[in-house]
N, C-alpha and C positions, 0 to 999 in steps of 0.2 A: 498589425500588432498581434503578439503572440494571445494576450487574454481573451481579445474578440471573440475566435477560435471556440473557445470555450464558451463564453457568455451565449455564442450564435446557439450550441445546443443547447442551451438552457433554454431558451427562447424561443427552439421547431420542439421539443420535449411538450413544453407547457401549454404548446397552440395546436400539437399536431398527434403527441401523445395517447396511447389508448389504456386504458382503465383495466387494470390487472388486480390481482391480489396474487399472494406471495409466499415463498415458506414462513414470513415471520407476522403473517396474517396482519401486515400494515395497511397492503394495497400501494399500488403505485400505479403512475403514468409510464407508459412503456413505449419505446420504439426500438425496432430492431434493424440493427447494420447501421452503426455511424462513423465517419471517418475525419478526424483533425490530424492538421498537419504544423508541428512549432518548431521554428527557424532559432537553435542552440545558437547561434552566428549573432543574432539580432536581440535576446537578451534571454536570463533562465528565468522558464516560464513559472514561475510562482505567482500566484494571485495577488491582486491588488484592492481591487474589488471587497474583500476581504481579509483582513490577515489570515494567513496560515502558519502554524507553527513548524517551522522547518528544521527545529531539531528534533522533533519526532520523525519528520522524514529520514534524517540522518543518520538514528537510530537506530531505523527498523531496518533501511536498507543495509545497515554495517550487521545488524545481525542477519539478513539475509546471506549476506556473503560468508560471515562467518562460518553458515552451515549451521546453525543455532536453532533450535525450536523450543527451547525452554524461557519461559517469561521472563528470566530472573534478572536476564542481562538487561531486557527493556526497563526492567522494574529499578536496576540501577542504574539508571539514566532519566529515570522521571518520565517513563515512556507507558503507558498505557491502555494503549489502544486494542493491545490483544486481549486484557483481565477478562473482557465477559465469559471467553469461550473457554478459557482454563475455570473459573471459578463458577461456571454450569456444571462440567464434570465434575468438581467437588460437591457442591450441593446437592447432585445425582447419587452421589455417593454413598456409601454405611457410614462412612466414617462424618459425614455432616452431621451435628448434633444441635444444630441453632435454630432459629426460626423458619416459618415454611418463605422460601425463595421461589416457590415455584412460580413461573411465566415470570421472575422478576425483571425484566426489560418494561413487557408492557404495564405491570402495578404499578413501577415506579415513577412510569411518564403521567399515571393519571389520579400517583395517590401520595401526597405529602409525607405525609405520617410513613408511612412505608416507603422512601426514596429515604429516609433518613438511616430508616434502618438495614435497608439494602447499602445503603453509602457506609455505613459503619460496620456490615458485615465484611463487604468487599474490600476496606480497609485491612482487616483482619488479618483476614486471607492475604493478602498482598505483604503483610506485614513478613507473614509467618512464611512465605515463598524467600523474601529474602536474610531467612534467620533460621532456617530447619532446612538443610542440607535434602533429608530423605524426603520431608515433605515436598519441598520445592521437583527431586525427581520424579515422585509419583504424579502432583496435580500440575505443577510449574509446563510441562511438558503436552505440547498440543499434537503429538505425531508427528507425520511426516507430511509439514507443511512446506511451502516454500525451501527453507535454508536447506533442507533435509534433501528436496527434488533437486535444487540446484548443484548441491556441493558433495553430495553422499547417496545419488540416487541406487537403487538398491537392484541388481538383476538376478536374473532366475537360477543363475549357478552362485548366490554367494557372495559376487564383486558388488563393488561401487564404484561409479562414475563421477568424476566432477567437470558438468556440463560447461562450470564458468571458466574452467583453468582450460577445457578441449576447445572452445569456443576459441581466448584469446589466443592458443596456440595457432587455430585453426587462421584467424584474422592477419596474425604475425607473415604466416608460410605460403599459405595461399587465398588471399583480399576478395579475389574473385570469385571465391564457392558462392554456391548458390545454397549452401548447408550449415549456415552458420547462422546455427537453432538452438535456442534453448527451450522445453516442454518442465512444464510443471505440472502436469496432468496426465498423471500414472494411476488409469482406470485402476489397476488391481489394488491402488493404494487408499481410493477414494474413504472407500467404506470404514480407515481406521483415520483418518483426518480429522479436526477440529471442526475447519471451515473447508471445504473444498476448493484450489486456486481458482480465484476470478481471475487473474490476472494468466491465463492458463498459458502461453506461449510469444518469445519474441524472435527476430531475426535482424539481425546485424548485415550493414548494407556500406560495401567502401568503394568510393568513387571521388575521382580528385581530389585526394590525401584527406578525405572524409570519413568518418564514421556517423553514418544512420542508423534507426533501430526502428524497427516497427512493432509495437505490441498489437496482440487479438485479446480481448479482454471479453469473456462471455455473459459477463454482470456488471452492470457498472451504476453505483450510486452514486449518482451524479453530483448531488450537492456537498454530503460531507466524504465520498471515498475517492471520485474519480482528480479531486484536488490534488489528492497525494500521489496519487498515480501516475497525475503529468510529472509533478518533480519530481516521483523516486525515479520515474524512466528516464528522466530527462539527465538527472543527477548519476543514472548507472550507462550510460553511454558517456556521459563527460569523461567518468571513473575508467571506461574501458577504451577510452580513445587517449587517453593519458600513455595507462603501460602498453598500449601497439604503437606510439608514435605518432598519433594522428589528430586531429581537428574536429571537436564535436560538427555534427553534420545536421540531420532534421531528427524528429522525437514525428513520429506516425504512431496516432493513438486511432485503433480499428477497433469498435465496442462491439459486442451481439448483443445483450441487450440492454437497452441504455434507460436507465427509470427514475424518477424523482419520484418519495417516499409522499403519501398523501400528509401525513404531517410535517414536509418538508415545503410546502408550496409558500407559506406564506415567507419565509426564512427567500424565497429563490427569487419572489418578488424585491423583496428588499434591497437581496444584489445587485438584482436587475435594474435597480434604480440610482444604482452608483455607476461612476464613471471612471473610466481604470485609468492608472498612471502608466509613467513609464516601468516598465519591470527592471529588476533587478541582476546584477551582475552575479555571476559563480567564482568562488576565489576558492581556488587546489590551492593547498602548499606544494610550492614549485620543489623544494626538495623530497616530494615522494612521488614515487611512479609506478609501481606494484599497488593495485587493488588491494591486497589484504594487507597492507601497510599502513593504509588510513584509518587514521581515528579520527572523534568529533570534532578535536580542535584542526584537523588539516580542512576541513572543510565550513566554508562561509557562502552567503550571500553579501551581499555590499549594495549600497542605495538602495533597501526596501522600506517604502515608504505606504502599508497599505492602511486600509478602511478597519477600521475598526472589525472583531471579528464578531460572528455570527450564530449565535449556538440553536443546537439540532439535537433532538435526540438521536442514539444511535440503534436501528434495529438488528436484533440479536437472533 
């Protein structure tokens, strides 16, 4: 079963784990080099154990593709997940003229009064991303993260690259390279990034009218990031085994460092304590085949029947 997979590192993390602390001074259990392997064939691996919200997965990865690095498209879609890192840069800002925000990740996990008014600030802000044109380009705007390394990467004379469109080409003409890489970790780009990719590198693997993928993921939060991680990889192989003609294959998820957040133990227990269902099916719309073709609505799950979900803070 595809979730086991998952649950198993939860489980050597929790018992085998070493005690770190962190850029976002939380602390975590940490292991490094882990390797799962989930069979696209046998069902998409979205959790069970938990629900997850998979139209945020759906979201983020269509604005990956897009080439997107501005919030705004998430923000109209009810997607959220990026706000803290855009709306750090604005509170850093001259032009913030509201309450003191500073370290507000960790204030607002451990002070009432102040998570209300961090939630009402952040509101704000999110408001004014999707209703101020100029605002939305100056703060909406996290660099050159993802969508920007995939679709627009940027080289030393001037050009741009679009890794996802060389890639499928490369899959189409010749299945057999051993070169069919995509990097999202452009040291010289690190230092103007939001977040730096965790997710920093994949490669596309075709073998009896198969497409596999392998990601190297250098950070991986286990409880609330590395969920999304399986499905959006899982979800962007289907996507690219679609327009070359081919047959999702395995999803190889390879972490460096693999960590559960010390306030995330008792949230891993609780999972731990559930027992997974069968997973659910991936339904493409059969009439699209081009990657940048799909919208939200082309893309589904079908029979997800999970566990009630599980809230975590999120460290920033």
């Amino acid at each position: 079963m595809n979730e086991e997979q998952y649950l198993q590192l939860e489980r050597y993390v929790l018992e085998h784990g070493t005690k770190k602390m962190d850029r976002t001074n939380t602390g975590t259990l940490s292991t490094f080099g882990y390797q799962m392997r989930f069979d696209l064939q046998d069902s998409f691996p979205l959790l069970t154990t938990k629900k997850v919200p998979f139209g945020l997965i759906k979201s983020e990865l269509l604005w990956f593709l897009k080439g997107d690095t501005n919030i705004r498209f998430l923000l109209e879609h009810k997607n959220h997940i990026w706000d803290e890192w855009a709306f750090e840069k604005f509170v850093n800002s001259n032009d913030y003229q509201g309450p003191d925000m500073t370290n507000f990740a960790h204030r607002a996990e451990h002070d009432l009064a102040f998570a209300k008014e961090y939630q009402e600030q952040k509101q704000l802000f999110c408001d004014r991303i999707l209703n101020d044109d100029q605002f939305a380009a100056q703060y909406g705007d996290l660099g050159l993260v993802y969508g920007s390394q995939w679709r627009k990467w940027q080289t030393a004379n001037g050009q741009t690259i679009d890794q996802i469109q060389d890639v499928i080409n490369a899959i189409q003409t010749n299945p057999d390279s051993r070169r069919l890489i995509v990097s999202a970790w452009n040291p010289e780009d690190i230092p103007t990034m939001a977040l730096p990719p965790c997710h920093t590198m994949f490669q596309f693997y075709v073998a009896d009218g198969k497409l596999s993928c392998q990601l190297y993921q250098r950070s991986g939060d286990i409880f609330l990031g590395v969920p999304f991680n399986i499905a959006s990889y899982a979800l962007l192989t289907s996507l690219i085994a679609r327009q070359t003609g081919l047959e999702p294959g395995e999803f190889i998820h390879t972490l460096g460092d693999a960590h559960i957040y010390l306030n995330h133990l008792e949230q891993v227990k609780e999972q731990l304590s559930r027992t997974p269902k069968t997973g659910p099916k991936l339904w493409l719309n059969p009439d699209k085949i081009n990657v940048a073709d799909f919208t939200m609505a082309d893309i589904k799950v079908t029979d997800y029947d999970p566990a009630p979900a599980i809230k975590a803070p999120v460290a920033v």
